[in-house]
C-alpha positions in Angstrom: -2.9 154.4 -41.9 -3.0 152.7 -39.0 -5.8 149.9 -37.5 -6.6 148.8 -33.5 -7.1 145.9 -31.9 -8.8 146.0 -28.3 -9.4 142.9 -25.8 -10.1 142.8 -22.3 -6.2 144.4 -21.7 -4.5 144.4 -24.8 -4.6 147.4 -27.3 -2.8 146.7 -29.9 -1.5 149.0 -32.6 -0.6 148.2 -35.7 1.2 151.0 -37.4 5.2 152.2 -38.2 5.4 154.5 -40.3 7.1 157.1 -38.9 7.6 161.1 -39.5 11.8 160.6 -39.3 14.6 162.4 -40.3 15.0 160.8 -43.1 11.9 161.4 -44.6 13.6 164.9 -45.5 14.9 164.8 -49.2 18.9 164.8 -48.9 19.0 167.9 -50.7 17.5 169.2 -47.6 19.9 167.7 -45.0 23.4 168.7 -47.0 22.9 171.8 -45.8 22.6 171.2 -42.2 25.5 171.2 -39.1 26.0 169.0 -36.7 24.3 171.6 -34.5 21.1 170.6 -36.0 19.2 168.3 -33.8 17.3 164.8 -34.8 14.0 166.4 -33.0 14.9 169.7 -35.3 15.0 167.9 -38.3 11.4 166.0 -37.7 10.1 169.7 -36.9 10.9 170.6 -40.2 9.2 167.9 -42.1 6.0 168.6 -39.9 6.1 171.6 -41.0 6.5 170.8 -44.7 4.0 168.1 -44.3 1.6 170.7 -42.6 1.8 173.3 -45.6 1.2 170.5 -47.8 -2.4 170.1 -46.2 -4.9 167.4 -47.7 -1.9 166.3 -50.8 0.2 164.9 -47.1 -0.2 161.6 -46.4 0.0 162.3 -43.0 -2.8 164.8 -43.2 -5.5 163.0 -40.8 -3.0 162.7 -38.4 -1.5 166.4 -38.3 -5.0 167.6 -38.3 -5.3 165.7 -34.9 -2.1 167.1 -33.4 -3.2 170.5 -31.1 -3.4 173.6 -32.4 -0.6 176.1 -31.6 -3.6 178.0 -29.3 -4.0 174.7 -27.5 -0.2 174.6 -26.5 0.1 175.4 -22.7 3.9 174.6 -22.6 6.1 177.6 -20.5 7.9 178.6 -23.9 4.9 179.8 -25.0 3.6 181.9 -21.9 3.7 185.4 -21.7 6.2 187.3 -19.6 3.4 188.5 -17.4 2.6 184.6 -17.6 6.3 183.5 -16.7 6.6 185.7 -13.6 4.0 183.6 -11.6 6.4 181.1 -11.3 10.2 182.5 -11.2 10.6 181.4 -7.8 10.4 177.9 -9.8 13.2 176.6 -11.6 11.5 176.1 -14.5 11.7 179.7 -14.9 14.7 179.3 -16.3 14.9 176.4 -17.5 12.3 178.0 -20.0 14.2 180.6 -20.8 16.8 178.5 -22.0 14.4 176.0 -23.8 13.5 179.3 -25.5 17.1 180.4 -26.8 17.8 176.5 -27.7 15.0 176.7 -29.8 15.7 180.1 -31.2 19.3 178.8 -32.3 18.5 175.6 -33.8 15.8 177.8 -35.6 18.8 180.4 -37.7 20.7 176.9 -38.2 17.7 175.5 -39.8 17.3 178.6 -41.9 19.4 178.0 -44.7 17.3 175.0 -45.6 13.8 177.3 -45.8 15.1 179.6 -47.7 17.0 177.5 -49.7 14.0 175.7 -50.6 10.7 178.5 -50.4 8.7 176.3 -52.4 8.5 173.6 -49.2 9.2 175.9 -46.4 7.2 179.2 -47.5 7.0 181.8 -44.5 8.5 179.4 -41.9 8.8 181.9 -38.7 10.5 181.2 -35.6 7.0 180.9 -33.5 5.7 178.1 -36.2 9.3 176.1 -35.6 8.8 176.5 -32.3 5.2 175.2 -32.3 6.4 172.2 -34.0 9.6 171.6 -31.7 7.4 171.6 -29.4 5.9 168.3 -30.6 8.7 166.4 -31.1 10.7 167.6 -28.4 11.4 164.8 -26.4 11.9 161.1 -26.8 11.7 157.6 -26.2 14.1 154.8 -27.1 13.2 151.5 -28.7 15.6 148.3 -28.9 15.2 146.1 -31.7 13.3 143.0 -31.6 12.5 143.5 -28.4 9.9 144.7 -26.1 10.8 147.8 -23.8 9.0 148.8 -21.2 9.7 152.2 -20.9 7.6 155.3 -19.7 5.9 157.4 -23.1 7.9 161.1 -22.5 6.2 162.9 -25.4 4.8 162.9 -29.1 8.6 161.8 -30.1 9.7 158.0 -30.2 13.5 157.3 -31.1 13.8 154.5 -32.7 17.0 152.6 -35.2 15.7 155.5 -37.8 16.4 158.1 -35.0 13.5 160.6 -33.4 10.7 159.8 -35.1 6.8 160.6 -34.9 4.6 157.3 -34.7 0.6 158.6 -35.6 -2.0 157.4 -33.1 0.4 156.1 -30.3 1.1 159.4 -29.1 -2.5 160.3 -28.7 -2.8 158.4 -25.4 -2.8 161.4 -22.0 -1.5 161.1 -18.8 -2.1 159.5 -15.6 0.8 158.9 -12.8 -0.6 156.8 -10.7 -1.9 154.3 -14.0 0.0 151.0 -14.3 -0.8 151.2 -18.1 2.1 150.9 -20.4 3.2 151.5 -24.2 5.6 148.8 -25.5 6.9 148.8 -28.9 8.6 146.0 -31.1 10.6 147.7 -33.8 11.2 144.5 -35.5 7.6 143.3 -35.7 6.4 147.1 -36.1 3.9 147.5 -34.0 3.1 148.9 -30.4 1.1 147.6 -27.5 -0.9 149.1 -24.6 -1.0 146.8 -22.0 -4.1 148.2 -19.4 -4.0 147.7 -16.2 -8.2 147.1 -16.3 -11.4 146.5 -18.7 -12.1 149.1 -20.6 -15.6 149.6 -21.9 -16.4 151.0 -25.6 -15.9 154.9 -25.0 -13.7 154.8 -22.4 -10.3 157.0 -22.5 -6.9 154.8 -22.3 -4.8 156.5 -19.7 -0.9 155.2 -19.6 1.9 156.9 -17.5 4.4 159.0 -18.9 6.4 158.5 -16.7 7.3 159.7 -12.9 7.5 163.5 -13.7 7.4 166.4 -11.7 5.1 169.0 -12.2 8.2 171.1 -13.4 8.6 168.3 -16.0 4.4 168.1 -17.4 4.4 172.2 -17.7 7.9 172.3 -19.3 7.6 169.8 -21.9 3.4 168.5 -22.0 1.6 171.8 -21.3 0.0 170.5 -18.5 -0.2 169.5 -14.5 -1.3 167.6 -11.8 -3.2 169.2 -9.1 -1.6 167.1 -6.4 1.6 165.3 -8.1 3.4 162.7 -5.6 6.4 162.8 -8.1 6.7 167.2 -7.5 10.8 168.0 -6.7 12.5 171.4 -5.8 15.0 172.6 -6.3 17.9 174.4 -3.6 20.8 176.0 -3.9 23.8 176.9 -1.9 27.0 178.6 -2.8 30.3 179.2 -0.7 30.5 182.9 0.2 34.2 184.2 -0.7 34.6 185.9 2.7 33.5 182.3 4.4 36.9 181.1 7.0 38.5 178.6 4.7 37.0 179.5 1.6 39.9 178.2 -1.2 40.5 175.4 1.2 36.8 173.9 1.0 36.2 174.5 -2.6 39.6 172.8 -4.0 37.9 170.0 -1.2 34.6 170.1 -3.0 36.3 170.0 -6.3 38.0 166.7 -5.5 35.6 164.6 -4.4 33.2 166.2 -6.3 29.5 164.1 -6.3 28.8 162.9 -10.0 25.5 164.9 -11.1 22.6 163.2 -10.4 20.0 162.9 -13.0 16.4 163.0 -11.7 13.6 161.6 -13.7 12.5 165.3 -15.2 16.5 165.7 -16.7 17.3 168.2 -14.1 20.8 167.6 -12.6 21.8 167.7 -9.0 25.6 169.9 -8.9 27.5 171.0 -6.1 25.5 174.1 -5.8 21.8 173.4 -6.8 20.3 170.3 -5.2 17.3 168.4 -5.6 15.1 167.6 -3.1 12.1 165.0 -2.8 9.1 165.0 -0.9 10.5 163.7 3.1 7.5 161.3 3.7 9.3 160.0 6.8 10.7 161.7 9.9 13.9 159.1 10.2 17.1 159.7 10.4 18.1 158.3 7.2 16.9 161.9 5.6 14.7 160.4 2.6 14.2 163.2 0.1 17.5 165.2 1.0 20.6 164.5 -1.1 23.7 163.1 1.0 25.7 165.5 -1.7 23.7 168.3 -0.3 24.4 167.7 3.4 27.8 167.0 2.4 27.8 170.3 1.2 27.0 172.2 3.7 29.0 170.0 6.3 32.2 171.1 4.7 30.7 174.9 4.5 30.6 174.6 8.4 33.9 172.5 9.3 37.1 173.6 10.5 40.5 172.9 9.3 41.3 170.1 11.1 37.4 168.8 10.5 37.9 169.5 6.4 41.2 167.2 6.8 39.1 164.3 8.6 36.6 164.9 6.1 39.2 164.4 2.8 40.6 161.5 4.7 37.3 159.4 5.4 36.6 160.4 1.9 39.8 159.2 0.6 39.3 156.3 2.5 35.5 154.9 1.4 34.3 155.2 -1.9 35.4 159.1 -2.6 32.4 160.8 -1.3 32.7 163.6 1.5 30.5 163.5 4.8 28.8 159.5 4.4 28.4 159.6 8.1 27.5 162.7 10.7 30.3 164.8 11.7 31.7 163.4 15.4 31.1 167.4 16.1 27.2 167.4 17.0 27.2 171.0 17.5 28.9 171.3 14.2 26.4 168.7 12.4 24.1 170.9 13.7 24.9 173.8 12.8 25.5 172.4 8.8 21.7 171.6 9.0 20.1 174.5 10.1 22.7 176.3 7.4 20.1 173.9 5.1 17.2 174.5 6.9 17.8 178.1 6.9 18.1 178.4 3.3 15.7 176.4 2.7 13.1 178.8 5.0 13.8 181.1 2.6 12.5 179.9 -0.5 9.4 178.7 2.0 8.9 182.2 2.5 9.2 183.5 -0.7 7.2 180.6 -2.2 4.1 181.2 0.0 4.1 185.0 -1.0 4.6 184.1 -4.5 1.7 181.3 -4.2 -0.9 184.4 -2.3 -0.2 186.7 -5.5 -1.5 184.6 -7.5 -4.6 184.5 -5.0 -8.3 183.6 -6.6 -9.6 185.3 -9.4 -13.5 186.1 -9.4 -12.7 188.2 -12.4 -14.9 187.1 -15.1 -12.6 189.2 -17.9 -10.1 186.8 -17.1 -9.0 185.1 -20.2 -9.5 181.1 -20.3 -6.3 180.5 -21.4 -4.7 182.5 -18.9 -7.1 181.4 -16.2 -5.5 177.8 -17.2 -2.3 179.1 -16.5 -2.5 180.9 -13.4 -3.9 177.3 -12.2 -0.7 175.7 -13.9 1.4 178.3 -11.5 -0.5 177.6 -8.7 -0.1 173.5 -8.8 3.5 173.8 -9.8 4.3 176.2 -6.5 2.2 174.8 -4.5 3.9 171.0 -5.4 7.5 172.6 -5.0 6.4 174.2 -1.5 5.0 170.8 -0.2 8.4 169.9 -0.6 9.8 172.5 0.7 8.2 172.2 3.9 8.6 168.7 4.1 12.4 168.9 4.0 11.6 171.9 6.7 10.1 169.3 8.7 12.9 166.9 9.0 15.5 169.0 9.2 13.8 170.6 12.5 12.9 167.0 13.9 16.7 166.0 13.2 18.6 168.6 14.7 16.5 168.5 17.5 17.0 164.5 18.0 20.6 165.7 18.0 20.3 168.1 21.0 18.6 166.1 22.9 20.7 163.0 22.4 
């Protein structure tokens, strides 16, 4: 199926064909909605191909691919499992990867049981198992070369989401300068190394710059100490705050775009993400202008939301660019932030001393590589935490003492 090449720092391999949606016999996709998803679709034919065991071509491959017991992704923990990280975001966001996964499965449905003889007992944990796979993706141009980060076991390329065997094999390393290119037109991919490697040795690439939020969601895995790890904060506008219809039509208007971060989260006007603050400037690295904004406007006064709209109006549309002329006020909308953000430091660190060290030796492996999942995804999140914490409390007290 598929042959390598390896020099001194070129791997090169020579292989396209693909597990796409359009591998699936058209009898198969007439009876799908547009609800169905690309990555759904490939699910299904993995799962045909899988049942079909040694008469697949694809059998050497799928018998490489991890076991369903080997999947350490959050949709497949326990609840028990899930609680040791809902002060995380990913909390939720795996409850709704869950439910997305459930509804694509009932409009998928009509196709197994259409067709018994290719989808034969086909249950909502196996669909899952294999959406699991091909969940996310990574976009080729044709006829040319794309240097662009490997997100998962899916490619996209002109045939849509697609499966390539062997180049997904490659695991992780964040700091490694190694990367996957692909050439559609020529059909074939490339690992450029960033070193020799020696006959045995593992070829590490970078994924990409992901959170640990990102590797448990989606890869099943983490980093012990991962210098791309985000949180995640958020602040609302009480009803009973002075002004309170006044600053939200404000916010409304010159309401910040989203901001996409590299793990697909988005930045609104009420949950913010925040970055490790590696230096104690002024410039605030690590927090979000929108998120200071926020909380500037949360804290102004009539006459200080009008100067606001107007300096807005004025620039490029977004609210609070500079520090309010009010120090006490600029103040007082940081240590609303730092406040808030004391909080989730506090309930982070007693979440993080539940989890505490287990001598027991009954303790499940797979669960003991979980707890130690939790542990480096909190304990990522909290380094951020504190770091914003930091600079917040070096800023504000520049600001008095100025």
């Amino acid at each position: 199926m598929y042959k390598n090449i390896v020099h001194a720092f070129h791997w090169k391999i020579c292989t396209w064909k693909q597990l796409a949606p359009d591998n699936l016999p058209p009898e198969i996709c007439s009876l799908f909605g547009d609800e169905v998803s690309s990555v759904s679709k490939v699910a299904l034919l993995l799962l045909h191909e899988q049942k079909m065991g040694q008469k697949s071509e694809w059998a050497p491959y799928i018998r490489r691919l991890p076991q369903p017991f080997e999947m350490h992704n959050t949709i497949f923990w326990s609840d028990d499992e899930l609680e040791m990280i809902r002060q995380s975001v990913i909390y939720q966001e795996t409850i709704k990867q869950r439910n997305h996964i459930e509804k694509q499965f009932m409009a998928i449905k009509p196709a197994t049981d259409q067709f018994p003889q290719c989808f034969e007992d086909v249950s909502l944990k196996d669909f899952a198992y294999a959406h699991a796979l091909v969940l996310w993706t990574r976009t080729f141009g044709d006829d040319l070369f794309l240097d662009i980060p490997v997100t998962s076991r899916a490619w996209e390329s002109s045939r849509g989401v697609s499966m390539i065997p062997f180049a997904d094999f490659l695991n992780h390393d964040g700091t490694s300068e190694a990367c996957l290119m692909s050439h559609e037109g020529k059909q074939l991919s490339e690992v450029i190394a960033e070193r020799d490697y020696s006959p045995g040795d593992q070829v590490l690439i970078s994924y990409g710059k992901f959170s640990n939020s990102s590797l448990v969601l989606d890869f099943g895995f983490t980093v012990p100490y991962n210098i791309y790890d985000q949180a995640q904060v958020e602040l609302n506008i009480p009803q009973h705050y002075h002004l309170f219809q006044m600053k939200l039509e404000l916010l409304q208007r010159f309401k910040a775009p989203a901001i996409k971060d590299v793990n697909e989260f988005s930045s609104s006007e009420k949950l913010f993400t925040i970055k490790e603050v590696k230096f104690a400037s002024k410039k605030g690295r690590g927090i979000p202008q929108s998120f200071r904004a926020f909380a500037c406007v949360l804290c102004s006064n009539a006459q200080e939301l009008s100067d606001l709209e107007s300096e807005a109006a004025q620039s490029d549309g977004r609210l609070a660019r500079s520090p309010l002329k009010n120090k006490s006020r600029e103040i007082e909308a940081h240590e609303l932030i730092h406040s808030k953000i004391t909080e989730q430091i506090n309930e982070y660190d007693a979440c993080i001393k539940s989890l505490g060290p287990s001598t027991s030796q009954n303790l499940v492996r797979k669960h003991a590589l979980r707890r130690q999942m939790a542990h480096d995804l909190l304990s990522g999140e909290l380094r951020v935490l504190k770091s914003a914490s930091a600079w917040l409390k070096k800023y504000c007290a520049t600001l008095l003492e100025g």
